[in-house]
N, C-alpha and C positions, 0 to 999 in steps of 0.2 A: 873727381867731381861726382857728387852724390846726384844715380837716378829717381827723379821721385816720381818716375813713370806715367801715362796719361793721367787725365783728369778723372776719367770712371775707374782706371783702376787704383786710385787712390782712394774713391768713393764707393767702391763695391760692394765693401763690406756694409757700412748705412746702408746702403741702395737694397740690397739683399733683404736685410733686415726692417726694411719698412714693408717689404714687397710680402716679405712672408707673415709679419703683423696685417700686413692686408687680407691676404688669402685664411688667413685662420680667422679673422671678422667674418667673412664673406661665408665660410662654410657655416660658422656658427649662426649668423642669418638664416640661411636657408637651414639647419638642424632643427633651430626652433621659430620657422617661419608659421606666427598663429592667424597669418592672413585668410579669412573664410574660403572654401572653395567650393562649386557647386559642381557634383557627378551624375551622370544624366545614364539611366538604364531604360532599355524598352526591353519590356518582357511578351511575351507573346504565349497568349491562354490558348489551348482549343474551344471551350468551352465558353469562351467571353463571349457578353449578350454585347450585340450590335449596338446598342445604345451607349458602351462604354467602349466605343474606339476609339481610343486617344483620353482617355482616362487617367488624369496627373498627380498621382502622390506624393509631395513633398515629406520624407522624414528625417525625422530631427529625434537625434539620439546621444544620452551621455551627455547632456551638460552638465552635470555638476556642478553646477549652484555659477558657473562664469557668467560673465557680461563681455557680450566684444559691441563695445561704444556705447555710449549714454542709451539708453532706454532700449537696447539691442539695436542699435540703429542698421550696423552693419550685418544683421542676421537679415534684418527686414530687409532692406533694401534689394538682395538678395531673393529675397522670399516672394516681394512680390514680382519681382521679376520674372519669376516660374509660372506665375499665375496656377497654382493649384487650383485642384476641385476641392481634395481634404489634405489636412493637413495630420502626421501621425505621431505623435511622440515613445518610443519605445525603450523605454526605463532611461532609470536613473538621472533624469533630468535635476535630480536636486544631491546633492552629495552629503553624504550619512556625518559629515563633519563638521562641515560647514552649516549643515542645517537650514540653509536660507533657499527661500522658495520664491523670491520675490523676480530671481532671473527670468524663471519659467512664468511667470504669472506676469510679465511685462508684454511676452510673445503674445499670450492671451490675450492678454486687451486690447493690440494691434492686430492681430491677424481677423481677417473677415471671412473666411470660409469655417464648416464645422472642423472642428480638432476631435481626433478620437487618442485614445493613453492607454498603456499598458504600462506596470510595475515595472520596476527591474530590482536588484539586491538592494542599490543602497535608500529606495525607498522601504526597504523593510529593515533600516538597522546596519545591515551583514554583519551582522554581530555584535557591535560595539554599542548598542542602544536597546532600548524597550521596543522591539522590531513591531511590534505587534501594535503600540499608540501611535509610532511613527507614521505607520502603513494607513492605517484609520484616519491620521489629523492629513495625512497629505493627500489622500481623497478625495476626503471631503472639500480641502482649501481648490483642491482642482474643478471639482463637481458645482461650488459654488462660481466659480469664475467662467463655466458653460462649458467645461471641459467633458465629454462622452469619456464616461471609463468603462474599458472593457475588462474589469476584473472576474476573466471565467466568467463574460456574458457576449453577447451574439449582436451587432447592430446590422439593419437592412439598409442599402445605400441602393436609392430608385433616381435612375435616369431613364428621360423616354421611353417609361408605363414598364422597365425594364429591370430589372438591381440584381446583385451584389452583394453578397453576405462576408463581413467583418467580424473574423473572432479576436476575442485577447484573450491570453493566459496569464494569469496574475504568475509572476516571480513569488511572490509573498506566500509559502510555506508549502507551495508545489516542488519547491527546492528541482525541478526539473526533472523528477520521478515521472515514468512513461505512466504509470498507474493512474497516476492523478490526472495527469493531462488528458489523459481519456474517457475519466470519469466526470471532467469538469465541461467537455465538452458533450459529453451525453448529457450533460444535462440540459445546454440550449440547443442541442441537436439530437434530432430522434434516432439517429441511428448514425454515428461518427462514420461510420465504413461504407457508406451507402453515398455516390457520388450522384448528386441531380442539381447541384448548383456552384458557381463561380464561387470560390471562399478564398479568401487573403486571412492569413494567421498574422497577427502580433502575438511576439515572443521575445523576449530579451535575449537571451542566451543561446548566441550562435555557434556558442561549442558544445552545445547539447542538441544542436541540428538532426542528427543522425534519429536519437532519439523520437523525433518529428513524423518519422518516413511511414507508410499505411494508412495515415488519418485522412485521405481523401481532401487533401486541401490544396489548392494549384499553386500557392503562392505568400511564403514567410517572409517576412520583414524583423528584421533585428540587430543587435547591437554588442552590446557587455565588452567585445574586444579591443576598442580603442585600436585596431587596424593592426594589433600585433604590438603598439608602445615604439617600439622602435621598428622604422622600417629599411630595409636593404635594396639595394638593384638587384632585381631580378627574384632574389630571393623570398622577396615580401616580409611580410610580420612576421619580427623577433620573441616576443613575450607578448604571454595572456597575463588578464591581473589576476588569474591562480597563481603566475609564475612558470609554467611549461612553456616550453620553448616550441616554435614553428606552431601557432596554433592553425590547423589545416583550412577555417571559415574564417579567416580573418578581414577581407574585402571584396566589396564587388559580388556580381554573380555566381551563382552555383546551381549546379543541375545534381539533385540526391537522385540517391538508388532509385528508389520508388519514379522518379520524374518530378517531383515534386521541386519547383525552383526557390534559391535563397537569396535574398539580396542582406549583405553585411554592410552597414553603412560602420564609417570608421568614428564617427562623429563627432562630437566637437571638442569636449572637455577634458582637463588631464582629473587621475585622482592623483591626493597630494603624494604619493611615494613613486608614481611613476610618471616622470611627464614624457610628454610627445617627441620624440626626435625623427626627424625628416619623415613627417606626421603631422600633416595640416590638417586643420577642423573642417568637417564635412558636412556637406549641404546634400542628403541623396535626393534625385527626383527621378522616379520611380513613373515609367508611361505605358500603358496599358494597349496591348493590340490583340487582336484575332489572328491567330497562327495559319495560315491560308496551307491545304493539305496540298 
């Protein structure tokens, strides 16, 4: 008489085989899970004026050109939950391919606090375009919609009789030469190397951080790395969109040689040859304290 043995082991095989179609759904969910996240850093100045304790910077980096829900719904909803002071975009909010600027210019006219902007590459092109009308028309389309650009210019943020100085370094033809960076901020600062006030840098390009270190600034803000493209346990970020592998700034905080602190938001958007794996779009919220000696 022929055994045809239990019920499951006559089913194991199916059973097996749905279970492992399951678990390869499940991982690929979470690989490319594009659900918003929000990451909360407190940085602590010596130097912060008292009027800015608890001083809340939302930044918003690398979108390239996405929408997450009708009219960014699911960026907002988020956003204002943080309830910022300012809000900061730092590059590449519009993607050099897709061309369409209408993503970023949705956040605009929903957000109610000032927005300040710095370039990054693919608002100059990175090559593939007229970098130079691109950089100019997307300015201005910013500039018009009440957008503060700090292209290599200096804004004062006054809280209780008190403020705050905001640089941006334009990406756009600084190509991240220390030369330039130093000449472009002698020129809204009388003396780059001379520390007598709280300064927050926008910068796009936080693998050219190191580059950073001596200019007397407490506090960079930036992006470019997309969190490393692909990220690992423990390891962190796999690839920069140069292509080098283990980019050293890829998330989160950092403390440079100088002391000078970095915050790397991983942010939100893929560019089209690289997308995100176990790499969710980032909300950084950036909160300002007095360092108690």
């Amino acid at each position: 008489m022929k055994n045809t043995g239990t019920w499951f082991g006559r089913k194991r095989g199916p059973i097996i085989a749905v279970l492992l179609v399951v678990m390869i759904a499940a991982v690929l969910l979470f690989a490319f899970n594009n659900t918003v996240g929000v990451t909360h850093v407190t940085v602590y100045i010596d130097d912060l004026p008292n009027g800015f304790e608890g001083f809340k910077i939302v930044q918003l980096t690398d979108l390239h050109s996405a929408w997450f829900g009708g009219e960014q719904s699911e960026l907002m909803t988020k956003l204002e939950r943080e309830n910022p002071d300012i809000v900061v975009f730092t590059g590449d909010m519009q993607d050099n391919l897709l061309l369409d600027l209408e993503p970023t210019l949705s956040l605009v006219r929903q957000i109610e606090v000032p927005i300040y902007s710095v370039s990054g590459n693919h608002e100059g092109g990175d090559g593939y375009l007229d970098g130079q009308q691109l950089f100019f028309n997307t300015v201005a389309a910013l500039k018009r919609a009440g957008v503060i650009c700090l292209e290599n210019e200096r804004a004062e943020i006054f809280r209780g009789g008190q403020s705050i100085s905001l640089y941006g370094i334009s990406d756009h033809r600084t190509c991240c030469r220390r030369y330039y960076v130093e000449s472009y901020l002698a020129h809204v600062r009388p003396d780059p190397f001379q520390k007598d006030e709280c300064a927050v840098l926008l910068y796009h390009r936080a693998n050219q951080a190191d580059e950073l270190t001596g200019l007397n600034v407490d506090l960079i803000l930036s992006g470019h790395l997309h969190g490393g493209v692909i990220r690992l346990p423990i390891v962190g970020g796999l690839l920069s969109p140069e292509r080098t592998l283990f980019p050293e700034y890829d998330a989160g905080l950092y403390a440079l040689e100088d002391g000078t602190q970095l915050v790397v938001s991983r942010g939100l958007g893929n560019s089209a040859s690289l997308p995100r794996i176990f790499n969710p779009p980032e909300i950084m919220a950036v909160t300002l304290q007095k360092r108690v000696s």
